[in-house]
Every structure is written in C-alpha cells, then in structure tokens.
C-alpha positions in Angstrom: 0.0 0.0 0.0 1.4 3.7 -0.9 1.8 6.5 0.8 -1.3 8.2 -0.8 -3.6 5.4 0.0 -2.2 4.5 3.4 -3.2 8.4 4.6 -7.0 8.1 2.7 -7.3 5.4 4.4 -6.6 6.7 7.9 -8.1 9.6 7.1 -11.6 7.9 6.5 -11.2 6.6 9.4 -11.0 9.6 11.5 -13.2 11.3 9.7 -15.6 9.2 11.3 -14.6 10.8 14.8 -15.8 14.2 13.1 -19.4 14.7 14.0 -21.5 16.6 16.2 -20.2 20.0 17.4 -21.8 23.1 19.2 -21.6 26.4 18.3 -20.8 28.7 15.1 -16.9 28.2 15.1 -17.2 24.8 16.0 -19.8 24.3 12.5 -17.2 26.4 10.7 -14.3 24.6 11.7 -16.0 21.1 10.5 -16.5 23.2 7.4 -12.6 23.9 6.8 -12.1 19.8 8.5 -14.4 18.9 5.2 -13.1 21.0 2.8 -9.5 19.6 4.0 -10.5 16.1 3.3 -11.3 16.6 0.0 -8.0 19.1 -1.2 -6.3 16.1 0.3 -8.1 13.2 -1.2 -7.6 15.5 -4.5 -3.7 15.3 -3.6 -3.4 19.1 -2.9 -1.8 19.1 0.3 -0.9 22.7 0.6 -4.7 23.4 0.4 -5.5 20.5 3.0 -2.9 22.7 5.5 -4.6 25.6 5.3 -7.9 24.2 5.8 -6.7 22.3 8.7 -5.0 24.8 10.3 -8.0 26.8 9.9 -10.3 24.7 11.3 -8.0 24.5 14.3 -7.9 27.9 15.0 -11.5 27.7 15.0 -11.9 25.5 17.5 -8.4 24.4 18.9 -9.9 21.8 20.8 -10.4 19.3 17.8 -7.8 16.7 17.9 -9.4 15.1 14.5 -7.9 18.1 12.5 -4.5 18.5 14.3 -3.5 14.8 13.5 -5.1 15.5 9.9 -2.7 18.6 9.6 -0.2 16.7 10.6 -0.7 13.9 7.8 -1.0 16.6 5.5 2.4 17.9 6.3 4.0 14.5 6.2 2.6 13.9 2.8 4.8 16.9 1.8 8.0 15.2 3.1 10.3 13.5 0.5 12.5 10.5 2.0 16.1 11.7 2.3 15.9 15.1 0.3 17.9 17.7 2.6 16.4 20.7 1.2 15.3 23.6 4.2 11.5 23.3 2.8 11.5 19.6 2.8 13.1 19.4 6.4 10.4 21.9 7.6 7.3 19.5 6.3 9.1 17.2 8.0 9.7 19.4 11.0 5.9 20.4 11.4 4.6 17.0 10.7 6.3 15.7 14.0 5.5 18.7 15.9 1.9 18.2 14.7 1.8 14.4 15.7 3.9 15.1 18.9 1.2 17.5 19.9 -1.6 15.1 19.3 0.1 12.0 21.1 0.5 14.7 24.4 -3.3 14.5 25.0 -3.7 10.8 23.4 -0.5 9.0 24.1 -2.1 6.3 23.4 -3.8 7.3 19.8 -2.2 3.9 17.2 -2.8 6.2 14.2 -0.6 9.3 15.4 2.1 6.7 16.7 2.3 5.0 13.3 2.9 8.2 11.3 5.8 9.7 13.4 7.4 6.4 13.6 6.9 6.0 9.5 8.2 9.4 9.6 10.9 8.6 11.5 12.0 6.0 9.4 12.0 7.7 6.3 14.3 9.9 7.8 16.9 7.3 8.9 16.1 8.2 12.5 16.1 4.7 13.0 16.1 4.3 16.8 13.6 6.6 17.6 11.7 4.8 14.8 12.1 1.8 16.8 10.8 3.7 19.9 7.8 4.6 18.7 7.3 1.5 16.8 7.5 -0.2 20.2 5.0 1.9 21.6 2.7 1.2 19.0 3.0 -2.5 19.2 2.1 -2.1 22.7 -1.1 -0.1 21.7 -2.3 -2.4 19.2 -0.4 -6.2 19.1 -1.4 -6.6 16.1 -0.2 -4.5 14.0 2.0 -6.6 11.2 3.8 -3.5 9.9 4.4 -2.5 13.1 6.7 -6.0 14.2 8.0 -5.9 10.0 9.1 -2.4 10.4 11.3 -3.2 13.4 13.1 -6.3 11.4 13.8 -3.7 8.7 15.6 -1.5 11.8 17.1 -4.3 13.0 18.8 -5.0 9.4 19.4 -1.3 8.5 21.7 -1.0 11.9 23.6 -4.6 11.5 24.3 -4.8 8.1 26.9 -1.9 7.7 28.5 -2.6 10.8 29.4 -6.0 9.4 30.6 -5.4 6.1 33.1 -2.8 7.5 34.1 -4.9 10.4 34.9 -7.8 7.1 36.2 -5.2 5.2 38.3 -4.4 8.5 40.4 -7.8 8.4 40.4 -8.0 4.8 37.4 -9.4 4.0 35.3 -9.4 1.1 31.5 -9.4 1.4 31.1 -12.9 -0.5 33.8 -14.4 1.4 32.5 -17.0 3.6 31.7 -16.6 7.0 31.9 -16.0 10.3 34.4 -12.7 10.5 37.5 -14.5 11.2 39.2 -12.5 13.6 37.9 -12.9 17.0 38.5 -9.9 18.6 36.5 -7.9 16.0 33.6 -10.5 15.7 33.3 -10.9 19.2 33.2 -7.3 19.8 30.9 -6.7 16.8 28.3 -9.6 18.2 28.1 -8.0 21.7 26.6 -4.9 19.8 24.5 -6.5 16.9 23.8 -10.0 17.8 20.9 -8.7 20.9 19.9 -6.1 17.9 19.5 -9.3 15.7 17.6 -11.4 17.9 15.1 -8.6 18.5 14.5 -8.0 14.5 13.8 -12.0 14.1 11.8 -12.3 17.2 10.0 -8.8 15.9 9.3 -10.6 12.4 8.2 -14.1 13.8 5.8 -12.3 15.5 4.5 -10.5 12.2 4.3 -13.7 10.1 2.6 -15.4 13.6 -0.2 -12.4 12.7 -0.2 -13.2 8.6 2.0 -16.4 8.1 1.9 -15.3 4.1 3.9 -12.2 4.9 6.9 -12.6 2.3 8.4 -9.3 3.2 9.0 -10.6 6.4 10.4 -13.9 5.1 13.2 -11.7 3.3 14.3 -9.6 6.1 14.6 -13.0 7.9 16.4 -14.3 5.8 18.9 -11.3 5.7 18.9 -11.2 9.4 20.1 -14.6 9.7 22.8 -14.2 7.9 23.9 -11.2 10.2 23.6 -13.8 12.9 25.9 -16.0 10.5 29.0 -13.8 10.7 29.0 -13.3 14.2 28.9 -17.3 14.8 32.4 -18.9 16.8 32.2 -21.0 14.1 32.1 -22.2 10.4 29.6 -24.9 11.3 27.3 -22.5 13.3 27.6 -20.0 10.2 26.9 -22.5 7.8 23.8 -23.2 9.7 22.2 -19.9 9.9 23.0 -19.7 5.9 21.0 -22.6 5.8 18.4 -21.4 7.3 18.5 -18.1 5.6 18.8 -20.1 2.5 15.1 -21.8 3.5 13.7 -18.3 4.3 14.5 -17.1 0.5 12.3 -20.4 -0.4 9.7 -19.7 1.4 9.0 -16.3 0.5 9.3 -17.2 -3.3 6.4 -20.1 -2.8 4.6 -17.7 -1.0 5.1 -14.9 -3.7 4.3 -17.5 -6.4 1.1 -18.4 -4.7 0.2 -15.1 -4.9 1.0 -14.5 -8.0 -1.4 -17.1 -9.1 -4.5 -15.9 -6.8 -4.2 -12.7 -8.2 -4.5 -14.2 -11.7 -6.9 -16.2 -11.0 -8.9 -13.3 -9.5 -8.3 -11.3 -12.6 -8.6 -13.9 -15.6 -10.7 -13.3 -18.3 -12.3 -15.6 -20.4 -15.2 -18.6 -19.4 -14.5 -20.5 -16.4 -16.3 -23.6 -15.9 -16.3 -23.0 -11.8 -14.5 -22.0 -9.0 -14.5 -18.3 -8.2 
C-alpha cells in the first residue's frame, strides 16, 4: 500500500470521529475539516494545510484536525531530500503528531505516522521507539513488528561489512568474520539487535503467516547472525536457514501471483470463483 492510500485510508477513518459540534466556530471549523479532506483526497496538500490549520484555529480543541494537519504535512515530506522546505514538512509533521500523542498517548494512528516518519528519515532508533510503543497499543499490527526487522537490518548490516572489510574481507567471502577480537566485539553490539528484529518478524508472520516481506528480512537477518557465529559450522547453519527463508518467500510470492490471476482472468471459467 502507498503513501497516498495509506493516509486516505486513515483519514476515513478519522473522519468518522468528526461529528456533532456546538456552536458557530465549531460548525465552521468542520467546514474547513471537510473541505481539507477533499483538497487532500484530491492530492493538494498545501490546500489541505490551510484548511486544517484553519479549522484549528476555529476550535483548537479538535484533535481530529490537528492529527489530519499533521498527515498533510507529512505527505509533503520526501525520504532523504535535505532541502530547508522539505526538512520543515518534515519538522511540522512531528511537531503536529507530537502534539496530538501529548493528549492521546495512546492514539495507534498518530504513533504510526511519526514512527513512519521517522524512518523515512533514517532516524532509525527513535523509529524503533515509537514502533515499540505502537506494538504495545495495538499487538497486532504486522507493519508495526516488519518495520522493526527492517531496523534491525538497516543497523547490523553496515557494521558488518566494515568490520569484514576491517580484516580483509570481502562481502562474498565466507563466513563468520574471522578475527575474533573484532567478531566478538561486533556480536556484543549486533547480535541482541539481531535477535530482536527475528523475534520482531516471527511475531508479524505469527499475525499473517503469508507475509513474504518478512520472510526476506529474515532471511537477511540470519545471515547477520551467521557472521558473528564462533564457528564455520554454526555459520553454515544460519546460511542454511537463511537459505530456506529465500524459499519460502518465493512459494509464498508465487502463490500469490497465481491468486491474483486467478482473481483477474478473463475468459469462461467452468467454476470456481
């Protein structure tokens, strides 16, 4: 799911928190709310902003249209671009969310924006943190336990490669690191980090056991683990079970594949759906 459709689809469901209101300013600002949701759904975000913020001022108490501000800011942000407007979209959109997790702390949708947010912005453990948060808000959430095996990999995986390239080793050489001191001292950092992102992605697969994204960044997690192993038996293990995970998530993928054909075939079929 995209960006775009992601944030529609939040945003219908908040909009559903939008009703009743007393008052003039409070009928205006569901005006400016309305009129938001549609420059957004229409993909002009600048508009969306100053509806929001508008409807805010209106009536500052309305929490719906802060964290709807806030979305629309984010959907300004581009991954990794360093340019002074792009870092301010980025900028208000956490301000924004941080704002509306002060009075709901609790509030899933607000925690899995600033923590998508963070990401994108390679703030990776504070991504972590408020991925944690949300898991602990809503236990189900599949992204939420993905996300945090895509951390986990992201802060292992360059680590290794210059602690190989460190004592002369290639990437494709096979494993583990061979001197001790450095692969000792490079598990006691990434191995616990390691553990977490597999433990974080058997928990996502528990929740949808066809999730082949998290079959890939298993597999790439265990061979992290693989490197930092005492020994070439214990590293050609974890390969081998990394090497299982790329299986899996290609049958799954194929599987997949075929459903969605099957779901979009043309032609007479004699039955089935």
């Amino acid at each position: 799911m995209n960006r775009k459709t992601t944030s529609i689809v939040l945003l219908a469901a908040l909009v559903l928190l939008a009703i009743g209101g007393i008052g003039c300013e409070k009928l205006k600002a569901r005006d400016q709310l309305n009129k938001g949701v549609q420059a957004f759904r229409a993909g002009n975000y600048p508009a969306a902003v100053e509806n929001f913020k508008t409807a805010i001022s209106l009536d500052p108490t309305y929490p719906v249209a802060r964290q709807y501000l806030a979305v629309a800011y984010m959907m300004q942000y581009i991954p990794q671009a360093e340019s002074p407007e792009n870092l301010r979209m980025a900028k208000a959109a956490e301000d924004e969310f941080r704002t509306v997790l002060k009075d709901e702390p609790n509030n899933s949708g607000a925690l899995a924006y600033l923590a998508k947010l963070y990401f994108d912005q390679g703030r990776l453990d504070e991504s972590w943190t408020e991925y944690k948060k949300l898991i602990s808000v809503d236990p189900k959430d599949k992204t939420a336990y993905y996300t945090l095996g895509v951390i986990a990999w992201k802060k292992t995986y360059t680590p290794r490669i210059d602690a190989r390239a460190s004592v002369g080793m290639k990437p494709d050489d096979p494993g583990p690191i061979k001197d001790k001191k450095v692969r000792e001292a490079l598990a006691a950092k990434n191995l616990p980090i390691v553990l977490d992102g597999l433990a974080s992605l058997e928990k996502a697969m528990a929740i949808d056991p066809e999730y082949d994204d998290a079959m890939s960044y298993t597999n790439l997690l265990y061979r992290e683990k693989a490197d930092l192993e005492a020994t070439a038996e214990e590293c050609k293990k974890d390969l081998a079970t990394a090497d299982e995970w790329v299986a899996k998530s290609m049958a799954i993928k194929k599987v997949k594949t075929a459903r969605e054909s099957a779901k979009g075939g043309g032609g007479v079929t004699t039955g089935g759906n």
